[in-house]
Backbone of each chain as ProteinMPNN parsed JSONL, in Angstrom:
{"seq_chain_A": "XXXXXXXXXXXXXXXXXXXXXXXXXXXXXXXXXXXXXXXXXXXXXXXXXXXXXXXXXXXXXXXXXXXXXXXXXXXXXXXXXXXXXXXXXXXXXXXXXXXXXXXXXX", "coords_chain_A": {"N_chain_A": [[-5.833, 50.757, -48.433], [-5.657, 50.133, -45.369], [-7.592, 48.651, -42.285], [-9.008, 48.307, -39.064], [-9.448, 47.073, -36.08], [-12.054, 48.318, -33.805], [-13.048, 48.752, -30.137], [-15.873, 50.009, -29.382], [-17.373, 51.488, -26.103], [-20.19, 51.296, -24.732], [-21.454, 52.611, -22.798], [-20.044, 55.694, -22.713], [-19.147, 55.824, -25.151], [-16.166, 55.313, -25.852], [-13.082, 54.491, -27.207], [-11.246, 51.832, -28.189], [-8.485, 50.666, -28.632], [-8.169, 47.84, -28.072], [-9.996, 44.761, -27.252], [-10.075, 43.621, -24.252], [-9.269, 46.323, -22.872], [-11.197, 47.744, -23.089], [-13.282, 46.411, -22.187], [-12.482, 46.5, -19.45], [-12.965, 48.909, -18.91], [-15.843, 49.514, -19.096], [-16.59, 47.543, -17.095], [-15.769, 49.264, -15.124], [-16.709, 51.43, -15.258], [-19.512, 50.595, -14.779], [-19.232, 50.144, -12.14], [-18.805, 52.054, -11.267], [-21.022, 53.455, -11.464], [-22.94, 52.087, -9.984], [-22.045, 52.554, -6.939], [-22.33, 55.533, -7.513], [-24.967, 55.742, -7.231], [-25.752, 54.025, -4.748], [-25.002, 56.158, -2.976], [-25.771, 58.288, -3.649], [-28.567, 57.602, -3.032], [-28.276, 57.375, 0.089], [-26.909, 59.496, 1.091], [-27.871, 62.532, 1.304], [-28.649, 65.619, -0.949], [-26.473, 65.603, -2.795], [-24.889, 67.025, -5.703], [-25.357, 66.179, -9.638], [-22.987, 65.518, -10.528], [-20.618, 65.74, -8.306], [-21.744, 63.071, -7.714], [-20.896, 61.826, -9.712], [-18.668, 61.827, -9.836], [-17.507, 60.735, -7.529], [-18.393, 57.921, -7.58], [-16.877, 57.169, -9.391], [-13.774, 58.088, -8.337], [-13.663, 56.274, -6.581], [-14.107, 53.668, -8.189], [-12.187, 53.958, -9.963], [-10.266, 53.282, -8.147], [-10.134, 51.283, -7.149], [-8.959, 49.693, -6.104], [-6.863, 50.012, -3.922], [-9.113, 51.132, -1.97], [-9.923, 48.921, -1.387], [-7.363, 47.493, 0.181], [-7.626, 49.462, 2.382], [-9.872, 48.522, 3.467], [-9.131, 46.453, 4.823], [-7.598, 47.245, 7.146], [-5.597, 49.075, 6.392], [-5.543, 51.831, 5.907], [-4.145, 53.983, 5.559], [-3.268, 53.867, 2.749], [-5.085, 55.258, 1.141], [-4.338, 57.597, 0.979], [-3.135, 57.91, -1.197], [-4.27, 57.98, -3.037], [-5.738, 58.651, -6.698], [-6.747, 60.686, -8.841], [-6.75, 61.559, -11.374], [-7.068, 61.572, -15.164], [-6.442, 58.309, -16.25], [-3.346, 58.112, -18.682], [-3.622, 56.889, -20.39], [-6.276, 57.422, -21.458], [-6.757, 59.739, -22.108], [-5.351, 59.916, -24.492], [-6.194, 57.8, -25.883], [-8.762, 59.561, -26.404], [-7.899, 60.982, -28.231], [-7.802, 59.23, -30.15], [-10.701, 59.064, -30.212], [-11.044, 62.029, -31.666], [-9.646, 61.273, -33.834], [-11.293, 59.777, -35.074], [-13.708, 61.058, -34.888], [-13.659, 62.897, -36.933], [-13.333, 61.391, -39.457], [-15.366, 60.014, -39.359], [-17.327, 62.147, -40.678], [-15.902, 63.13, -42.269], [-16.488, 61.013, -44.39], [-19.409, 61.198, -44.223], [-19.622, 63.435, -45.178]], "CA_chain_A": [[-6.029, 51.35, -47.082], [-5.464, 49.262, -43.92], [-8.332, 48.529, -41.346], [-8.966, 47.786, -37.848], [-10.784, 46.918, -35.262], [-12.007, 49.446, -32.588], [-14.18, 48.79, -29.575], [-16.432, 50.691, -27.902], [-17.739, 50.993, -24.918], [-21.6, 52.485, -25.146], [-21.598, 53.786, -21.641], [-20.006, 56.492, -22.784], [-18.598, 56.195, -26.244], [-14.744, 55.662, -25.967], [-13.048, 53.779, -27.916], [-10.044, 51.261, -27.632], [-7.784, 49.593, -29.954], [-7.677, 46.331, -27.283], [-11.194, 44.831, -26.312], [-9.696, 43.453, -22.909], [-9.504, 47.495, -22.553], [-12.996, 48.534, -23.79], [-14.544, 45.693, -21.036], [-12.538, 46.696, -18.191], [-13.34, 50.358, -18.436], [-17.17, 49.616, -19.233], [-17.033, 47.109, -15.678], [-15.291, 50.806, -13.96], [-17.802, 52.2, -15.657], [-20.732, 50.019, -14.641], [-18.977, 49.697, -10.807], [-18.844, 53.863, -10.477], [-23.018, 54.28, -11.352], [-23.376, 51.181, -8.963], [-21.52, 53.342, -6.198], [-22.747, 56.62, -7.162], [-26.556, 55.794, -7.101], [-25.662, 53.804, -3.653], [-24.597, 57.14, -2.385], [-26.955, 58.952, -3.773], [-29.325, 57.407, -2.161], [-28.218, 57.228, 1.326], [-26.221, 60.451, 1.218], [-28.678, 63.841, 0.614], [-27.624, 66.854, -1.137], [-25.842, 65.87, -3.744], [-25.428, 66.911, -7.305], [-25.137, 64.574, -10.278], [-21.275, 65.639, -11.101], [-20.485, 65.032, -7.556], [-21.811, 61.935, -7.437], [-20.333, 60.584, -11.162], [-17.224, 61.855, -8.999], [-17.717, 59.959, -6.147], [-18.183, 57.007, -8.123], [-15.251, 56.747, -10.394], [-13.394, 57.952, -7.631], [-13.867, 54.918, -5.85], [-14.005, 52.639, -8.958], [-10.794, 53.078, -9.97], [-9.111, 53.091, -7.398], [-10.837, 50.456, -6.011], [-7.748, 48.14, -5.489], [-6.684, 51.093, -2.583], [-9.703, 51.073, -1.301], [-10.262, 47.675, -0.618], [-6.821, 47.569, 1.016], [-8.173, 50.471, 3.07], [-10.954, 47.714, 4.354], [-8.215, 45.409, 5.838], [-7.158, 47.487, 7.573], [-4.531, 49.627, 6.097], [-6.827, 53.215, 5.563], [-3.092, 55.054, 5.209], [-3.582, 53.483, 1.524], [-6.111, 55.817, 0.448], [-3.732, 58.87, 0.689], [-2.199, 57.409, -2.402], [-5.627, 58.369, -4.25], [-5.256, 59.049, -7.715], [-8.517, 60.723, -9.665], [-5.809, 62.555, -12.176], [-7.104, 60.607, -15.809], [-5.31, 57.587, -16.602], [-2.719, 58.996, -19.666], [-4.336, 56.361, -21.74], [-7.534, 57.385, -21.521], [-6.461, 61.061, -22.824], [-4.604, 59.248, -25.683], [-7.434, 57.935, -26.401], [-9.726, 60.804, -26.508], [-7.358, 61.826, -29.325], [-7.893, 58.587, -31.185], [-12.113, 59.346, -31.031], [-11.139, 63.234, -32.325], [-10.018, 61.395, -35.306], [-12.479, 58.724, -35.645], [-15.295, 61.547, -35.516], [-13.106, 64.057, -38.085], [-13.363, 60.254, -40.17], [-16.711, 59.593, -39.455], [-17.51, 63.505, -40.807], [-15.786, 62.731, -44.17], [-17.103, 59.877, -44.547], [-20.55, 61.197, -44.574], [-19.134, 64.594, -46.14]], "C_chain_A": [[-6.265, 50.189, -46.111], [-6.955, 49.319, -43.107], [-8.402, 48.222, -40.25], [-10.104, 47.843, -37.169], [-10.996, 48.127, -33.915], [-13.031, 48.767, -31.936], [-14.825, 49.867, -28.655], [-17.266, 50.957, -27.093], [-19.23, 52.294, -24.922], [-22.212, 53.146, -23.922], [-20.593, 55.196, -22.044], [-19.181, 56.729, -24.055], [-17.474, 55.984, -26.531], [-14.609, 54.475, -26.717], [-11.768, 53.218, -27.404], [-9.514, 50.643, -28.767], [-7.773, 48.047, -28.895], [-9.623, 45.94, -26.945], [-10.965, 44.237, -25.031], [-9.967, 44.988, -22.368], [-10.37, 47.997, -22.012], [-13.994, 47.488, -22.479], [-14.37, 46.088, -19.652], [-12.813, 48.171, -17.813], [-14.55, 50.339, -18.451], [-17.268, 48.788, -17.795], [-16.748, 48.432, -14.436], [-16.471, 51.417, -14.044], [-19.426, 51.922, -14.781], [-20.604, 50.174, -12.569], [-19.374, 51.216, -10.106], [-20.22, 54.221, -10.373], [-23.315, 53.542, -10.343], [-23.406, 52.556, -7.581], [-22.746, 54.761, -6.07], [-24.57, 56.551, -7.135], [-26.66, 55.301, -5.705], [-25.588, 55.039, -2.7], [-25.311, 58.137, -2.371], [-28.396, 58.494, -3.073], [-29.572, 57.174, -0.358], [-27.639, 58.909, 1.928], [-26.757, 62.165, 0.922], [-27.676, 65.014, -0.071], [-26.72, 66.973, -2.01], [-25.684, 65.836, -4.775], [-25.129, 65.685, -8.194], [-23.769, 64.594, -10.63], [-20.492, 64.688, -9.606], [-20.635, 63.633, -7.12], [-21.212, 60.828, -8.617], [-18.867, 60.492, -10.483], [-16.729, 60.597, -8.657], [-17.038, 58.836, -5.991], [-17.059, 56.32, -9.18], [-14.175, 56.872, -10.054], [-12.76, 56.49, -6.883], [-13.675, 53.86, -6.77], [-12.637, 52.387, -9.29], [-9.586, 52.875, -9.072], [-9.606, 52.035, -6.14], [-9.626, 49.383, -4.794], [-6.844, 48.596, -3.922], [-7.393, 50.821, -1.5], [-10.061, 49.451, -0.492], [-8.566, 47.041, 0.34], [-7.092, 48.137, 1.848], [-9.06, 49.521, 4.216], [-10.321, 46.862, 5.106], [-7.355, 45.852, 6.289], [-5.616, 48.812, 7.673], [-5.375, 51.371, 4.802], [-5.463, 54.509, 5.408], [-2.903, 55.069, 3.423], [-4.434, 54.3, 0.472], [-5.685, 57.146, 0.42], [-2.916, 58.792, -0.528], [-3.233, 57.617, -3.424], [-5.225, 59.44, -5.659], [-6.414, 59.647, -8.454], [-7.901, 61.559, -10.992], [-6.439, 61.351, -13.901], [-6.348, 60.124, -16.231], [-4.442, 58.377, -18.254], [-3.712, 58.558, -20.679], [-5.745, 56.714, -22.32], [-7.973, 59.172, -22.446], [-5.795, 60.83, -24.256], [-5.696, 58.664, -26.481], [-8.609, 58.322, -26.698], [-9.038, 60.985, -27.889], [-7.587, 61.009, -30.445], [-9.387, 58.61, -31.641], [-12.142, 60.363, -31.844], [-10.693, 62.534, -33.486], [-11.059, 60.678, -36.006], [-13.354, 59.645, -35.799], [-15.139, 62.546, -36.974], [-13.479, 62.644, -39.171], [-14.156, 59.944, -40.757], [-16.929, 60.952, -40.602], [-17.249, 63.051, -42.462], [-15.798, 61.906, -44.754], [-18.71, 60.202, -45.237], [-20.416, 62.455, -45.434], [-19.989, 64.682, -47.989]], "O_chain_A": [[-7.185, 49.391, -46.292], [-7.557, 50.333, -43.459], [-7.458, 47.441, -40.134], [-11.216, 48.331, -37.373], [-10.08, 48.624, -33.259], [-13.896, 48.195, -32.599], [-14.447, 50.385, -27.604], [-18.338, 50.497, -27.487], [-19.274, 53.518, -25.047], [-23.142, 53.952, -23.908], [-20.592, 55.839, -20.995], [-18.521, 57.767, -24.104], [-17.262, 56.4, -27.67], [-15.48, 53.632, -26.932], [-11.16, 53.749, -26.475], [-10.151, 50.177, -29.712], [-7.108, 47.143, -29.402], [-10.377, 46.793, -26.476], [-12.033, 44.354, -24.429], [-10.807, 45.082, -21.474], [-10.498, 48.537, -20.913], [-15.093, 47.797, -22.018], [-15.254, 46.145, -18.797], [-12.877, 48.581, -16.654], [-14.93, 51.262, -17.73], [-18.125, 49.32, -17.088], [-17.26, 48.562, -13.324], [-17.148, 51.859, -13.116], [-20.202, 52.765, -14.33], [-21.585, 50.277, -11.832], [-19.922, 51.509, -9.043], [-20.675, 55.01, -9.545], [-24.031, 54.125, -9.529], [-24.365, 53.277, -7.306], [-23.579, 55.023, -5.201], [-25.219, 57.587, -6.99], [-27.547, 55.886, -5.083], [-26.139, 54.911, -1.607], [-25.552, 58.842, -1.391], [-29.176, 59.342, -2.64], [-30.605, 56.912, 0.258], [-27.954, 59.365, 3.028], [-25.992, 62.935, 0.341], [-26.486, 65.259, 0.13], [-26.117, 68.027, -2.213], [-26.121, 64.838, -5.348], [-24.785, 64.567, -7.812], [-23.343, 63.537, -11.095], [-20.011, 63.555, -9.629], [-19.869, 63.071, -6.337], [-21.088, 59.604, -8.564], [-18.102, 59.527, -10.507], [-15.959, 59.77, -9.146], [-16.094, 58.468, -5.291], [-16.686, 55.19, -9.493], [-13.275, 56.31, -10.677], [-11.645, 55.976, -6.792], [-13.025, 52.934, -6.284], [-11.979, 51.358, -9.14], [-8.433, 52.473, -9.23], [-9.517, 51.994, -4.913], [-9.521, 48.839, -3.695], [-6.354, 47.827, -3.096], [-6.955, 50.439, -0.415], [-10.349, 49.135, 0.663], [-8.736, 46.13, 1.15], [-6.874, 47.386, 2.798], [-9.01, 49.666, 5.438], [-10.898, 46.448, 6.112], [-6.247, 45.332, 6.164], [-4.946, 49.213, 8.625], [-5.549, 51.655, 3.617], [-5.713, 55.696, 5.196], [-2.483, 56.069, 2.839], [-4.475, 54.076, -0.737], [-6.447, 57.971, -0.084], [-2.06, 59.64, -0.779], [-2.992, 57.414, -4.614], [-4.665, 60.537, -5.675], [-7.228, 58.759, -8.71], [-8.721, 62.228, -11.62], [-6.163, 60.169, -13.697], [-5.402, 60.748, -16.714], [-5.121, 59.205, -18.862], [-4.382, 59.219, -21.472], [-6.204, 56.352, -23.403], [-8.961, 59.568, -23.065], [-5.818, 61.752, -25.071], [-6.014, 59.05, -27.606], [-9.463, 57.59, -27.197], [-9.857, 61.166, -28.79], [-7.636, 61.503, -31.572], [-9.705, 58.361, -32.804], [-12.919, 60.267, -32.794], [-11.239, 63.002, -34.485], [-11.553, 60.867, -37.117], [-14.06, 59.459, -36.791], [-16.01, 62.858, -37.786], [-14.216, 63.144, -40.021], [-14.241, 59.644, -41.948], [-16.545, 60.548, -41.7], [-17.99, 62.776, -43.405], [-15.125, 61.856, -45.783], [-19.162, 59.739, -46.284], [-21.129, 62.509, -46.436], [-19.652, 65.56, -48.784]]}, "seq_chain_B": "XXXXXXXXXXXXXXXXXXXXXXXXXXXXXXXXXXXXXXXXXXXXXXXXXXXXXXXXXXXXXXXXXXXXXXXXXXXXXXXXXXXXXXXXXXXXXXXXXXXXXXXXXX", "coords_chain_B": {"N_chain_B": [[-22.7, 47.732, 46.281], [-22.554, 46.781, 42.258], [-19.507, 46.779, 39.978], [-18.848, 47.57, 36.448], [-16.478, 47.043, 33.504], [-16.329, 49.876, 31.291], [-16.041, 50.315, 27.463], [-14.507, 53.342, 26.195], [-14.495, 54.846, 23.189], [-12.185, 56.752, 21.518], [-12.424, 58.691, 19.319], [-15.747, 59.503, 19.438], [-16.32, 59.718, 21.808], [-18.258, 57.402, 22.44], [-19.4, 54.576, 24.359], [-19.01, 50.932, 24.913], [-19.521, 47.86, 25.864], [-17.871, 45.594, 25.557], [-14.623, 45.569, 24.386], [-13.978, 44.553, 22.163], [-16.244, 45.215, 20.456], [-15.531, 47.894, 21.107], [-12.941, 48.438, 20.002], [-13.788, 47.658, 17.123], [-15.124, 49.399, 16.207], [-13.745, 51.522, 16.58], [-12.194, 51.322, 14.502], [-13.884, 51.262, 12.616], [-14.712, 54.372, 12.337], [-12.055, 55.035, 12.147], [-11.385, 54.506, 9.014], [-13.471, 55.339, 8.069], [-13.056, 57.789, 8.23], [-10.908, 58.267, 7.254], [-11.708, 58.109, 4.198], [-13.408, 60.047, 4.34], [-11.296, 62.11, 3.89], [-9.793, 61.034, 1.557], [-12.14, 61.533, -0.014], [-12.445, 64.321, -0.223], [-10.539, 65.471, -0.984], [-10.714, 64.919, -3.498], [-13.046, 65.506, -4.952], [-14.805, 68.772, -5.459], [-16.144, 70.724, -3.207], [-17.79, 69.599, -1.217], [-19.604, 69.273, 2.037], [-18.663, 68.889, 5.106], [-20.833, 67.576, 6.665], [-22.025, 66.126, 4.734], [-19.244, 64.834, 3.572], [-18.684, 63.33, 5.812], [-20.982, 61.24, 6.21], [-20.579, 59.964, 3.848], [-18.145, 58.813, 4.31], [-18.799, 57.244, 6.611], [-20.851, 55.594, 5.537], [-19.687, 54.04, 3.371], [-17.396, 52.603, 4.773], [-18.987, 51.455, 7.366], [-20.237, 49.82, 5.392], [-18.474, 48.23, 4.237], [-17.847, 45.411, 3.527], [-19.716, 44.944, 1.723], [-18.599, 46.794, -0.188], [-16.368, 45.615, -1.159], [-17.286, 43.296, -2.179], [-18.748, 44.172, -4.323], [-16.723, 45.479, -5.801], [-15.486, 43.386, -6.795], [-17.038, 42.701, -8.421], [-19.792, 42.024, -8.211], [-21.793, 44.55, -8.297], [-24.278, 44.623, -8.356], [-24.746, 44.376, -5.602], [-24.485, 46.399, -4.406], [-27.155, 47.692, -3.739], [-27.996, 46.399, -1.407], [-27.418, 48.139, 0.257], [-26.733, 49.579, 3.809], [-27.952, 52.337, 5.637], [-28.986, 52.928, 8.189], [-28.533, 53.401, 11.721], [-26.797, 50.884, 13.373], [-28.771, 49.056, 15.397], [-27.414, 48.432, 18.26], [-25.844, 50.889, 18.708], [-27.992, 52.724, 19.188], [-29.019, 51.673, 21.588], [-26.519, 51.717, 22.893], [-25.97, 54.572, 23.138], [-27.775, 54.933, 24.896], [-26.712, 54.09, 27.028], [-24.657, 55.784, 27.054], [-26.086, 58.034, 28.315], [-27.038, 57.458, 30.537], [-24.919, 57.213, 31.646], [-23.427, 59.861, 31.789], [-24.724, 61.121, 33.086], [-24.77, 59.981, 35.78], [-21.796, 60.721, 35.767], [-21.919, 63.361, 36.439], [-23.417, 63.643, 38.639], [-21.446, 62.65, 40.456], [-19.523, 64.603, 40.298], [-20.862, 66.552, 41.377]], "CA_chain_B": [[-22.75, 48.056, 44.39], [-21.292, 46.219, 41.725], [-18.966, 48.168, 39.33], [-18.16, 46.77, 35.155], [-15.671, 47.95, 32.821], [-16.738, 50.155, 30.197], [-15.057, 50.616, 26.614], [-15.165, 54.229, 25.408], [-14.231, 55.12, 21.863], [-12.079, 58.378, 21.961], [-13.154, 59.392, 18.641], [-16.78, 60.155, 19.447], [-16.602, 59.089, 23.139], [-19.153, 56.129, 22.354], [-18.816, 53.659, 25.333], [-19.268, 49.489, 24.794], [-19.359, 47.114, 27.507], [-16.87, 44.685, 24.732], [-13.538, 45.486, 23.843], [-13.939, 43.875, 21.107], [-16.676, 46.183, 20.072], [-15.178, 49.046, 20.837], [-11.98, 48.538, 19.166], [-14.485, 47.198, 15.746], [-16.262, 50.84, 15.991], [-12.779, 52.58, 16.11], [-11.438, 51.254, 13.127], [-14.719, 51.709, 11.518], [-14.57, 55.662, 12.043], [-10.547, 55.389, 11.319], [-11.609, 54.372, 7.835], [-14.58, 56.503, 7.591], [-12.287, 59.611, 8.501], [-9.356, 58.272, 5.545], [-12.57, 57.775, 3.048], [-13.988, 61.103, 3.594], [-10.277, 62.573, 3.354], [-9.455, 61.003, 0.125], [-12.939, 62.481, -1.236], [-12.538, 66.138, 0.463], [-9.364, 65.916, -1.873], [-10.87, 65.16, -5.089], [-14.391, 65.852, -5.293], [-14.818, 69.534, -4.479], [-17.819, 71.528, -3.456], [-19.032, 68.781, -0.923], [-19.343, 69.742, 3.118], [-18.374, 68.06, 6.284], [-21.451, 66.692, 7.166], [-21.642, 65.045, 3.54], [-17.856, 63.591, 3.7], [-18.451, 62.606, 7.252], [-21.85, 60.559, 5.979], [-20.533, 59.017, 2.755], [-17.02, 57.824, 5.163], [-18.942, 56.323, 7.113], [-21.593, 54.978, 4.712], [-18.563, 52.761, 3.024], [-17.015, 52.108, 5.686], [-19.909, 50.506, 7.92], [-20.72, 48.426, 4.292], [-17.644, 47.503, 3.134], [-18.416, 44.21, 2.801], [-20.572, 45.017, 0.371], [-18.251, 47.484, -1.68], [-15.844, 44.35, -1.089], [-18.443, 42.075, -2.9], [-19.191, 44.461, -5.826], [-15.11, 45.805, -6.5], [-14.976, 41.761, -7.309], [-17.705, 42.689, -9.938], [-21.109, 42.291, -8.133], [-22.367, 45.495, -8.357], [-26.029, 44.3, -7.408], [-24.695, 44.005, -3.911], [-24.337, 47.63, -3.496], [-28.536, 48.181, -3.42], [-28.504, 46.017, -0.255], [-26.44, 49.287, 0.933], [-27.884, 50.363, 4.607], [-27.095, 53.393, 6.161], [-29.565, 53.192, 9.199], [-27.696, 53.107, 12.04], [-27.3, 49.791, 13.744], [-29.385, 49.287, 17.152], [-26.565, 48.66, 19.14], [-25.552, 52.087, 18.84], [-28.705, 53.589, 19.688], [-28.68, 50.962, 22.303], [-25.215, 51.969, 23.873], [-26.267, 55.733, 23.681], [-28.722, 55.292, 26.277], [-25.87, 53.497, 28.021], [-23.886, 56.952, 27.227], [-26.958, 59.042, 28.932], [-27.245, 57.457, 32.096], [-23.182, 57.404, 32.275], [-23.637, 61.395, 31.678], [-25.538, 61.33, 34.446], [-23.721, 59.118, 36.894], [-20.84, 61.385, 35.937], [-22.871, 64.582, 36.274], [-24.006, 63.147, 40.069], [-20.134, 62.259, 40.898], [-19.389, 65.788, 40.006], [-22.613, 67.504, 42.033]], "C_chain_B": [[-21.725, 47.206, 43.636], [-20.724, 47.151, 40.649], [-18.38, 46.631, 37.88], [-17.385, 47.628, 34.535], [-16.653, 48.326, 31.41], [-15.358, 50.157, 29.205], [-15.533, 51.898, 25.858], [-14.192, 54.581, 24.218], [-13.792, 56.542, 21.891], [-12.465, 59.612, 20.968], [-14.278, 60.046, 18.521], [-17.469, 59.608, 20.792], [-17.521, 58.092, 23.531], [-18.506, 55.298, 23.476], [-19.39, 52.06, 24.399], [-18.974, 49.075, 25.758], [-18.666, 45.82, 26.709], [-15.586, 45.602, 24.231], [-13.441, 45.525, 22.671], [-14.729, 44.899, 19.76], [-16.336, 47.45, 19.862], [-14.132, 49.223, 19.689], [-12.646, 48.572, 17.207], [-14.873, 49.047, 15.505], [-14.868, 51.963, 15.893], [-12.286, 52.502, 14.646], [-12.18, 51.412, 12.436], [-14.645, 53.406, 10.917], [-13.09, 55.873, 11.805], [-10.93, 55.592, 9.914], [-12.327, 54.892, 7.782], [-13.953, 57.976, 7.428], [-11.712, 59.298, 7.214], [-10.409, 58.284, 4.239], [-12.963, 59.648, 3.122], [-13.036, 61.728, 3.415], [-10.432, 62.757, 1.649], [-10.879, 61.796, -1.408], [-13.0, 63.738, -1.104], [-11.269, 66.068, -0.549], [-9.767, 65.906, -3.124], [-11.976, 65.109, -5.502], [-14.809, 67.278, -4.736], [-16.436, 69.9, -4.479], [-18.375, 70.275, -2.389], [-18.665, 69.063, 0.765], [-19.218, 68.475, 3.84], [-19.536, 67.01, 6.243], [-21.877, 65.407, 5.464], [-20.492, 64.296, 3.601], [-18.081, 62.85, 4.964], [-19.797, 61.301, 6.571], [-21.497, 59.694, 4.91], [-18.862, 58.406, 3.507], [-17.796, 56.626, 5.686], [-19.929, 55.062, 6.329], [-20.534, 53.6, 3.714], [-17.908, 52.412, 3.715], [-17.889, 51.093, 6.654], [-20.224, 49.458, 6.393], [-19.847, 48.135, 3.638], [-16.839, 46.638, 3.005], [-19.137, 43.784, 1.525], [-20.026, 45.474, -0.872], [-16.725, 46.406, -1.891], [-15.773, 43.803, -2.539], [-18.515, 43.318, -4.278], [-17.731, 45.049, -6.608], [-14.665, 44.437, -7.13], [-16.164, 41.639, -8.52], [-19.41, 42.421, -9.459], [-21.632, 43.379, -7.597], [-23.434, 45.688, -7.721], [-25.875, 44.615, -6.376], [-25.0, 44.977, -3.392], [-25.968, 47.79, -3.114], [-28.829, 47.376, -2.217], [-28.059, 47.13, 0.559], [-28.051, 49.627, 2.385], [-27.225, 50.943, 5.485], [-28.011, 53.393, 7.457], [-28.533, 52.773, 10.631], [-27.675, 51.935, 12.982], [-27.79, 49.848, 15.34], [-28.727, 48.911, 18.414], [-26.003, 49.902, 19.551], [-26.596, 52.681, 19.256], [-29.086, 52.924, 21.321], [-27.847, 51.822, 23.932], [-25.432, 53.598, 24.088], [-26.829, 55.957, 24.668], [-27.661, 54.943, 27.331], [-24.9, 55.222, 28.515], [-24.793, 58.25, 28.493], [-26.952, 58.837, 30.123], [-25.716, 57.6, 32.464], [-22.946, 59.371, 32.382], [-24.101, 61.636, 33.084], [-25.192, 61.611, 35.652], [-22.411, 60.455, 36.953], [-21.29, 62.878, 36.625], [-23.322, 64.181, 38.318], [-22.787, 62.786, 40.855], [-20.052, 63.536, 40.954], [-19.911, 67.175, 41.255], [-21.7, 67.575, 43.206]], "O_chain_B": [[-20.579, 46.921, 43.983], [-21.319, 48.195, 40.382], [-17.894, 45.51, 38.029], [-17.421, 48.829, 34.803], [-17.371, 47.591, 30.732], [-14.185, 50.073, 29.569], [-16.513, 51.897, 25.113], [-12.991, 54.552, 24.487], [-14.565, 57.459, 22.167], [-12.708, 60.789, 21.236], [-14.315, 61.028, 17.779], [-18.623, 59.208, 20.947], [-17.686, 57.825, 24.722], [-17.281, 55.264, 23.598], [-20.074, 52.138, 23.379], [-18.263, 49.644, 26.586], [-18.939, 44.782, 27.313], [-15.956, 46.521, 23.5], [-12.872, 46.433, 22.064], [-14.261, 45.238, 18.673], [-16.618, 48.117, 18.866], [-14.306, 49.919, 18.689], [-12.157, 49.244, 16.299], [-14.754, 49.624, 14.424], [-14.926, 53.021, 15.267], [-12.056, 53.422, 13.861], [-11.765, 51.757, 11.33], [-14.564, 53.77, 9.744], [-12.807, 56.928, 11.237], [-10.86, 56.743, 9.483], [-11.941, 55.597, 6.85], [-14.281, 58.937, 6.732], [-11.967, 59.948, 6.2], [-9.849, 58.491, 3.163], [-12.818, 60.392, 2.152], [-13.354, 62.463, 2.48], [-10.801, 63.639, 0.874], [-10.843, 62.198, -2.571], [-13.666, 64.362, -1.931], [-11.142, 67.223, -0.956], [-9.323, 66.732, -3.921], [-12.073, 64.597, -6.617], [-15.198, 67.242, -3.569], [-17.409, 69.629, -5.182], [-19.501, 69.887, -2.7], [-17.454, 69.101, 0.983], [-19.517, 67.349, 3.444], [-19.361, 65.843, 5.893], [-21.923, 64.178, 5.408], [-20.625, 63.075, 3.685], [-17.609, 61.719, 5.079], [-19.243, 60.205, 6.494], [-22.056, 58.597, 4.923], [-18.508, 57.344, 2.996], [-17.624, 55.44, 5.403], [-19.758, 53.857, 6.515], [-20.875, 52.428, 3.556], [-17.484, 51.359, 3.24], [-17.495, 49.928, 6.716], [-20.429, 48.26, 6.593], [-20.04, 47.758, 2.482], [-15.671, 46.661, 2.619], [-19.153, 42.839, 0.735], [-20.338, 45.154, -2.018], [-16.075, 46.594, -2.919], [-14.973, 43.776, -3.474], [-18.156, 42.824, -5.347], [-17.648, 45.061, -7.836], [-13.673, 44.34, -7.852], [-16.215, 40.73, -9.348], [-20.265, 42.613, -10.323], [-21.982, 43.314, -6.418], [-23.688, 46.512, -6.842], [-26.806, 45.241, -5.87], [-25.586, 45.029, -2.311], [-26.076, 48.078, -1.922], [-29.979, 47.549, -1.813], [-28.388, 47.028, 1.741], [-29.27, 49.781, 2.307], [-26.239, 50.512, 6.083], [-27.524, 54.337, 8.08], [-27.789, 51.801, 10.502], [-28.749, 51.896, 13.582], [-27.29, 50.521, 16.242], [-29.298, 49.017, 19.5], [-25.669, 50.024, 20.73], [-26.188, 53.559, 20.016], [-29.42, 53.724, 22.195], [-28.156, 52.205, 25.06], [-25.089, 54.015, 25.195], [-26.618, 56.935, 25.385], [-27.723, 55.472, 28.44], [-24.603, 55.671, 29.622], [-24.243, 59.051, 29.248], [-26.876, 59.772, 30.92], [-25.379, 58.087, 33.543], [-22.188, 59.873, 33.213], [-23.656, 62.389, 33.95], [-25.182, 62.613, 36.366], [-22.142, 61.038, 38.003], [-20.543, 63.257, 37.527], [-23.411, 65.213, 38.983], [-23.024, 62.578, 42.045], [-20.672, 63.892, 41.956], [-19.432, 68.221, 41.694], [-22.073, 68.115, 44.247]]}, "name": "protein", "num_of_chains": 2, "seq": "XXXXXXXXXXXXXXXXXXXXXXXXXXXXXXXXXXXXXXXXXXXXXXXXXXXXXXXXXXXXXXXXXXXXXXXXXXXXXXXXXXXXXXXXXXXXXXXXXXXXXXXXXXXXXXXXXXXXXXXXXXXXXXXXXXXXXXXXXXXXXXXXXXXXXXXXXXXXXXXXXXXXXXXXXXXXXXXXXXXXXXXXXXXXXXXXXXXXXXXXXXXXXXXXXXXX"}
């Protein structure tokens, strides 16, 4: 039986076959709580979904937004919050890692 | 009498006695309007006066969301939403121009 390496990322569990992957979704990761606690704190009223929104919103599509700041704010109608494919592809690779884990400890 | 040029802002009829200013304060609420757009599209459940407050809230600091999309995060807790004292400033400028207009009018 073959092996590999997986990393993952302990803000929220996912996993990656690449660790270039697994760091730049844990810095999205780390950039969206930045955000959404910024917002949360200046911004009343809003729940905690809304604000994980907000924040991941904004994170990944940061490279928009910061065109947006120089000037070019037609950029941000190009907003994408749909999840990347890969990131659904890889949801499918934790459903087997936990079916794995399971009969493992079975 | 002597007579100066004002600069008023047609978005929220704000006057400045700079150009320079004014034009800075339009493009701020341009981008505050395209920010709370792009989140009235994909965060639901959140009202006007929330999208209008978190537009402008990245927009007036984003310098800051600049500085942390390049990975310093920290930056965002210098976040300040108070509004700057030029504006409360130039309002009074708006009150007595209310006035003036209001006494042209009479």
């Amino acid at each position: 039986m073959a092996v590999r390496a997986l990393w993952q990322c302990d803000r929220d569990g996912k996993m990656f076959t690449s660790k270039k992957d697994a760091d730049a979704h844990d810095q999205m990761l780390e950039l969206a709580e930045a955000i959404s606690n910024a917002v949360n704190e200046n911004v009343p009223g809003l729940n905690e979904t809304q604000l994980d929104d907000i924040g991941r919103l904004i994170a990944r599509n940061k490279d928009l937004f910061a065109k947006a700041f120089k000037g070019k704010s037609a950029e941000l109608s190009k907003l994408d919050f749909a999840e990347p494919v890969d990131e659904i592809e890889d949801k499918l690779t934790q459903d087997n890692i936990a079916k794995f884990d399971k009969a493992k400890i079975g």
